[in-house]
C-alpha positions as CSV (number, residue, x, y, z in Angstrom):
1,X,100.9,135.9,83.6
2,X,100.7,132.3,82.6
3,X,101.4,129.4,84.7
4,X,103.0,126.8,83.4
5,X,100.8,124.6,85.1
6,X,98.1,126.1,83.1
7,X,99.2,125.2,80.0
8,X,98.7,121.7,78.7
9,X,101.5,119.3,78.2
10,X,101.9,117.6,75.3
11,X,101.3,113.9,75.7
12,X,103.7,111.2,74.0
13,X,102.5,107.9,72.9
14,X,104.4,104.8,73.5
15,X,103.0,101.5,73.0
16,X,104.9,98.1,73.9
17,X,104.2,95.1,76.3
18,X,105.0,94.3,80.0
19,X,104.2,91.9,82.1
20,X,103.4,92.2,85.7
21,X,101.5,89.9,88.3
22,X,98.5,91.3,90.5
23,X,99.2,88.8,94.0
24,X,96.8,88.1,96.4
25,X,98.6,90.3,98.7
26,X,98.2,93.4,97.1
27,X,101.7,93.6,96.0
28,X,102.1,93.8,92.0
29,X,105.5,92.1,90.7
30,X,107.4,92.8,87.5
31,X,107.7,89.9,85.6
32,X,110.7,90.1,83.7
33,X,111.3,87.9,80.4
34,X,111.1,88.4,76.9
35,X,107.9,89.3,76.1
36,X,108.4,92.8,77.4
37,X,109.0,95.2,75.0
38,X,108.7,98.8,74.2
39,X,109.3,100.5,71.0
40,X,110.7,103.3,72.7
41,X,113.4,101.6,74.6
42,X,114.0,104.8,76.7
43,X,110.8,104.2,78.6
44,X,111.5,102.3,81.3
45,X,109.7,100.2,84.2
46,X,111.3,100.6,87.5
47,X,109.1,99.0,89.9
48,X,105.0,98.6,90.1
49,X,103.1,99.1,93.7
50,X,100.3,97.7,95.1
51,X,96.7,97.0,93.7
52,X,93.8,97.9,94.9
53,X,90.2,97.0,94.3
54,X,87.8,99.7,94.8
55,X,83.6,99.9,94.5
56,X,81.8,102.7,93.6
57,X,80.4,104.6,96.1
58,X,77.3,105.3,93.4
59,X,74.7,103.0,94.6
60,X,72.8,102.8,91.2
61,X,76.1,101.8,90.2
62,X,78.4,99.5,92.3
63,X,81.0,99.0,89.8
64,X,84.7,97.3,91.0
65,X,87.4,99.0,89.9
66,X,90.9,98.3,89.7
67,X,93.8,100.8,90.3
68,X,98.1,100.3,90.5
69,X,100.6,102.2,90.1
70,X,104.3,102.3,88.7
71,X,107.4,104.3,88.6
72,X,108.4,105.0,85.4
73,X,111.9,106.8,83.7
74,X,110.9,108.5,80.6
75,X,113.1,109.4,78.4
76,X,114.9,112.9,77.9
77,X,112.5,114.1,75.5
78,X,109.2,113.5,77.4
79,X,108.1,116.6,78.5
80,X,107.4,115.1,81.9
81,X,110.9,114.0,82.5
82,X,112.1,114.6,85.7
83,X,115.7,114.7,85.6
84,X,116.3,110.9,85.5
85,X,114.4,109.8,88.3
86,X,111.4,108.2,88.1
87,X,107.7,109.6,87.4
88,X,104.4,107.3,89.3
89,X,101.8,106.5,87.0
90,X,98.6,105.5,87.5
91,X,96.6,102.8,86.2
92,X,92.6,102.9,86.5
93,X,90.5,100.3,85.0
94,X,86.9,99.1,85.6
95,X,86.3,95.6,86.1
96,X,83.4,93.4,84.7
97,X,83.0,90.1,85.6
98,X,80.9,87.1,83.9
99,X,78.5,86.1,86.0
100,X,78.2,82.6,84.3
101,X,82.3,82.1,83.5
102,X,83.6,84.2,86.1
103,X,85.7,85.4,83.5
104,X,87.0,89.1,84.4
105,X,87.8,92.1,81.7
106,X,89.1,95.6,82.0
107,X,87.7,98.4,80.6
108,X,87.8,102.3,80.5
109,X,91.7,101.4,81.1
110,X,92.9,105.2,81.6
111,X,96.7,106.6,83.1
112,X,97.1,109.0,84.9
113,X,100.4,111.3,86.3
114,X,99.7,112.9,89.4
115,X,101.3,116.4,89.4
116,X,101.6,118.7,92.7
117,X,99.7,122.2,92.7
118,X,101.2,125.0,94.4
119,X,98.5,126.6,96.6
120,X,97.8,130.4,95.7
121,X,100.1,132.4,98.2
122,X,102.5,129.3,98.7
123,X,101.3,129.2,102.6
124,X,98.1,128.4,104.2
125,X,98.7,130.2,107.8
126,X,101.3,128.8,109.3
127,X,101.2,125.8,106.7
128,X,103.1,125.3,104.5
129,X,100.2,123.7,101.5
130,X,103.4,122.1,99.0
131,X,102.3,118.7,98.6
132,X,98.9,118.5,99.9
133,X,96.9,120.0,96.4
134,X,97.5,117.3,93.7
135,X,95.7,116.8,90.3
136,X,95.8,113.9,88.0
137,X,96.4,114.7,84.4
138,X,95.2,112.0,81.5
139,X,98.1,110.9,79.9
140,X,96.5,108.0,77.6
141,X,95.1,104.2,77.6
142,X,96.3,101.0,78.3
143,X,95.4,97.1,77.6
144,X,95.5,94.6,80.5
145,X,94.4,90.9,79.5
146,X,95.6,87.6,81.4
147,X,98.6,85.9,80.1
């Protein structure tokens, strides 16, 4: 039998602009005004979390990354639509930084939905496993640059 979890879900594009502000807090603010705008007007930005700056825990590597996330309502015809309430995407990003400017970039800017696995057999013991199995599925790119 084939789970439905299995199968691939076909991934929408939307493209359009929004603006948000990474504070020095951690906290990530959505700035509303009129430069935000989505072609598909049905996707909408409910509210972004925290940031986070991570480092790779490859030592030949040592890159900082960046990583946020938002809650999202897609609209009716997304395949991951969930009912009206909002989906959490994840934004990844890698960050290089100029030594001589200081100037930082983005790169390898990838999003993410995290989606809950059912563990074979529903119940580990006497736990129950809902919630604790997750995997992140691709769902496309983005483009951050300062305003």
């Amino acid at each position: 039998q084939e789970n439905d979890d299995d199968k691939e879900t076909r991934v929408i594009y939307y493209s359009g602009k929004v603006s948000i502000m990474l504070k020095n807090d951690g906290y990530t603010d959505l700035i509303v005004d009129d430069d935000n705008v989505n072609e598909q007007s049905s996707l909408s930005f409910q509210k972004f979390w925290g940031w986070d700056e991570e480092i790779s825990r490859e030592i030949e590597d040592e890159k900082k990354y960046l990583s946020f996330s938002a809650d999202v309502i897609l609209p009716k015809n997304d395949p991951n639509y969930n009912q009206g309430s909002a989906c959490r995407f994840y934004f990844n990003s890698a960050i290089d930084e100029d030594s001589k400017s200081g100037e930082i970039t983005l790169n390898d800017c990838t999003v993410t939905l995290k989606r809950d696995i059912e563990p074979p057999g529903g119940f580990w013991g006497v736990f129950n496993g809902g919630g604790i199995l997750a995997q992140f599925r691709y769902c496309g790119e983005f483009l951050m640059k300062p305003k």
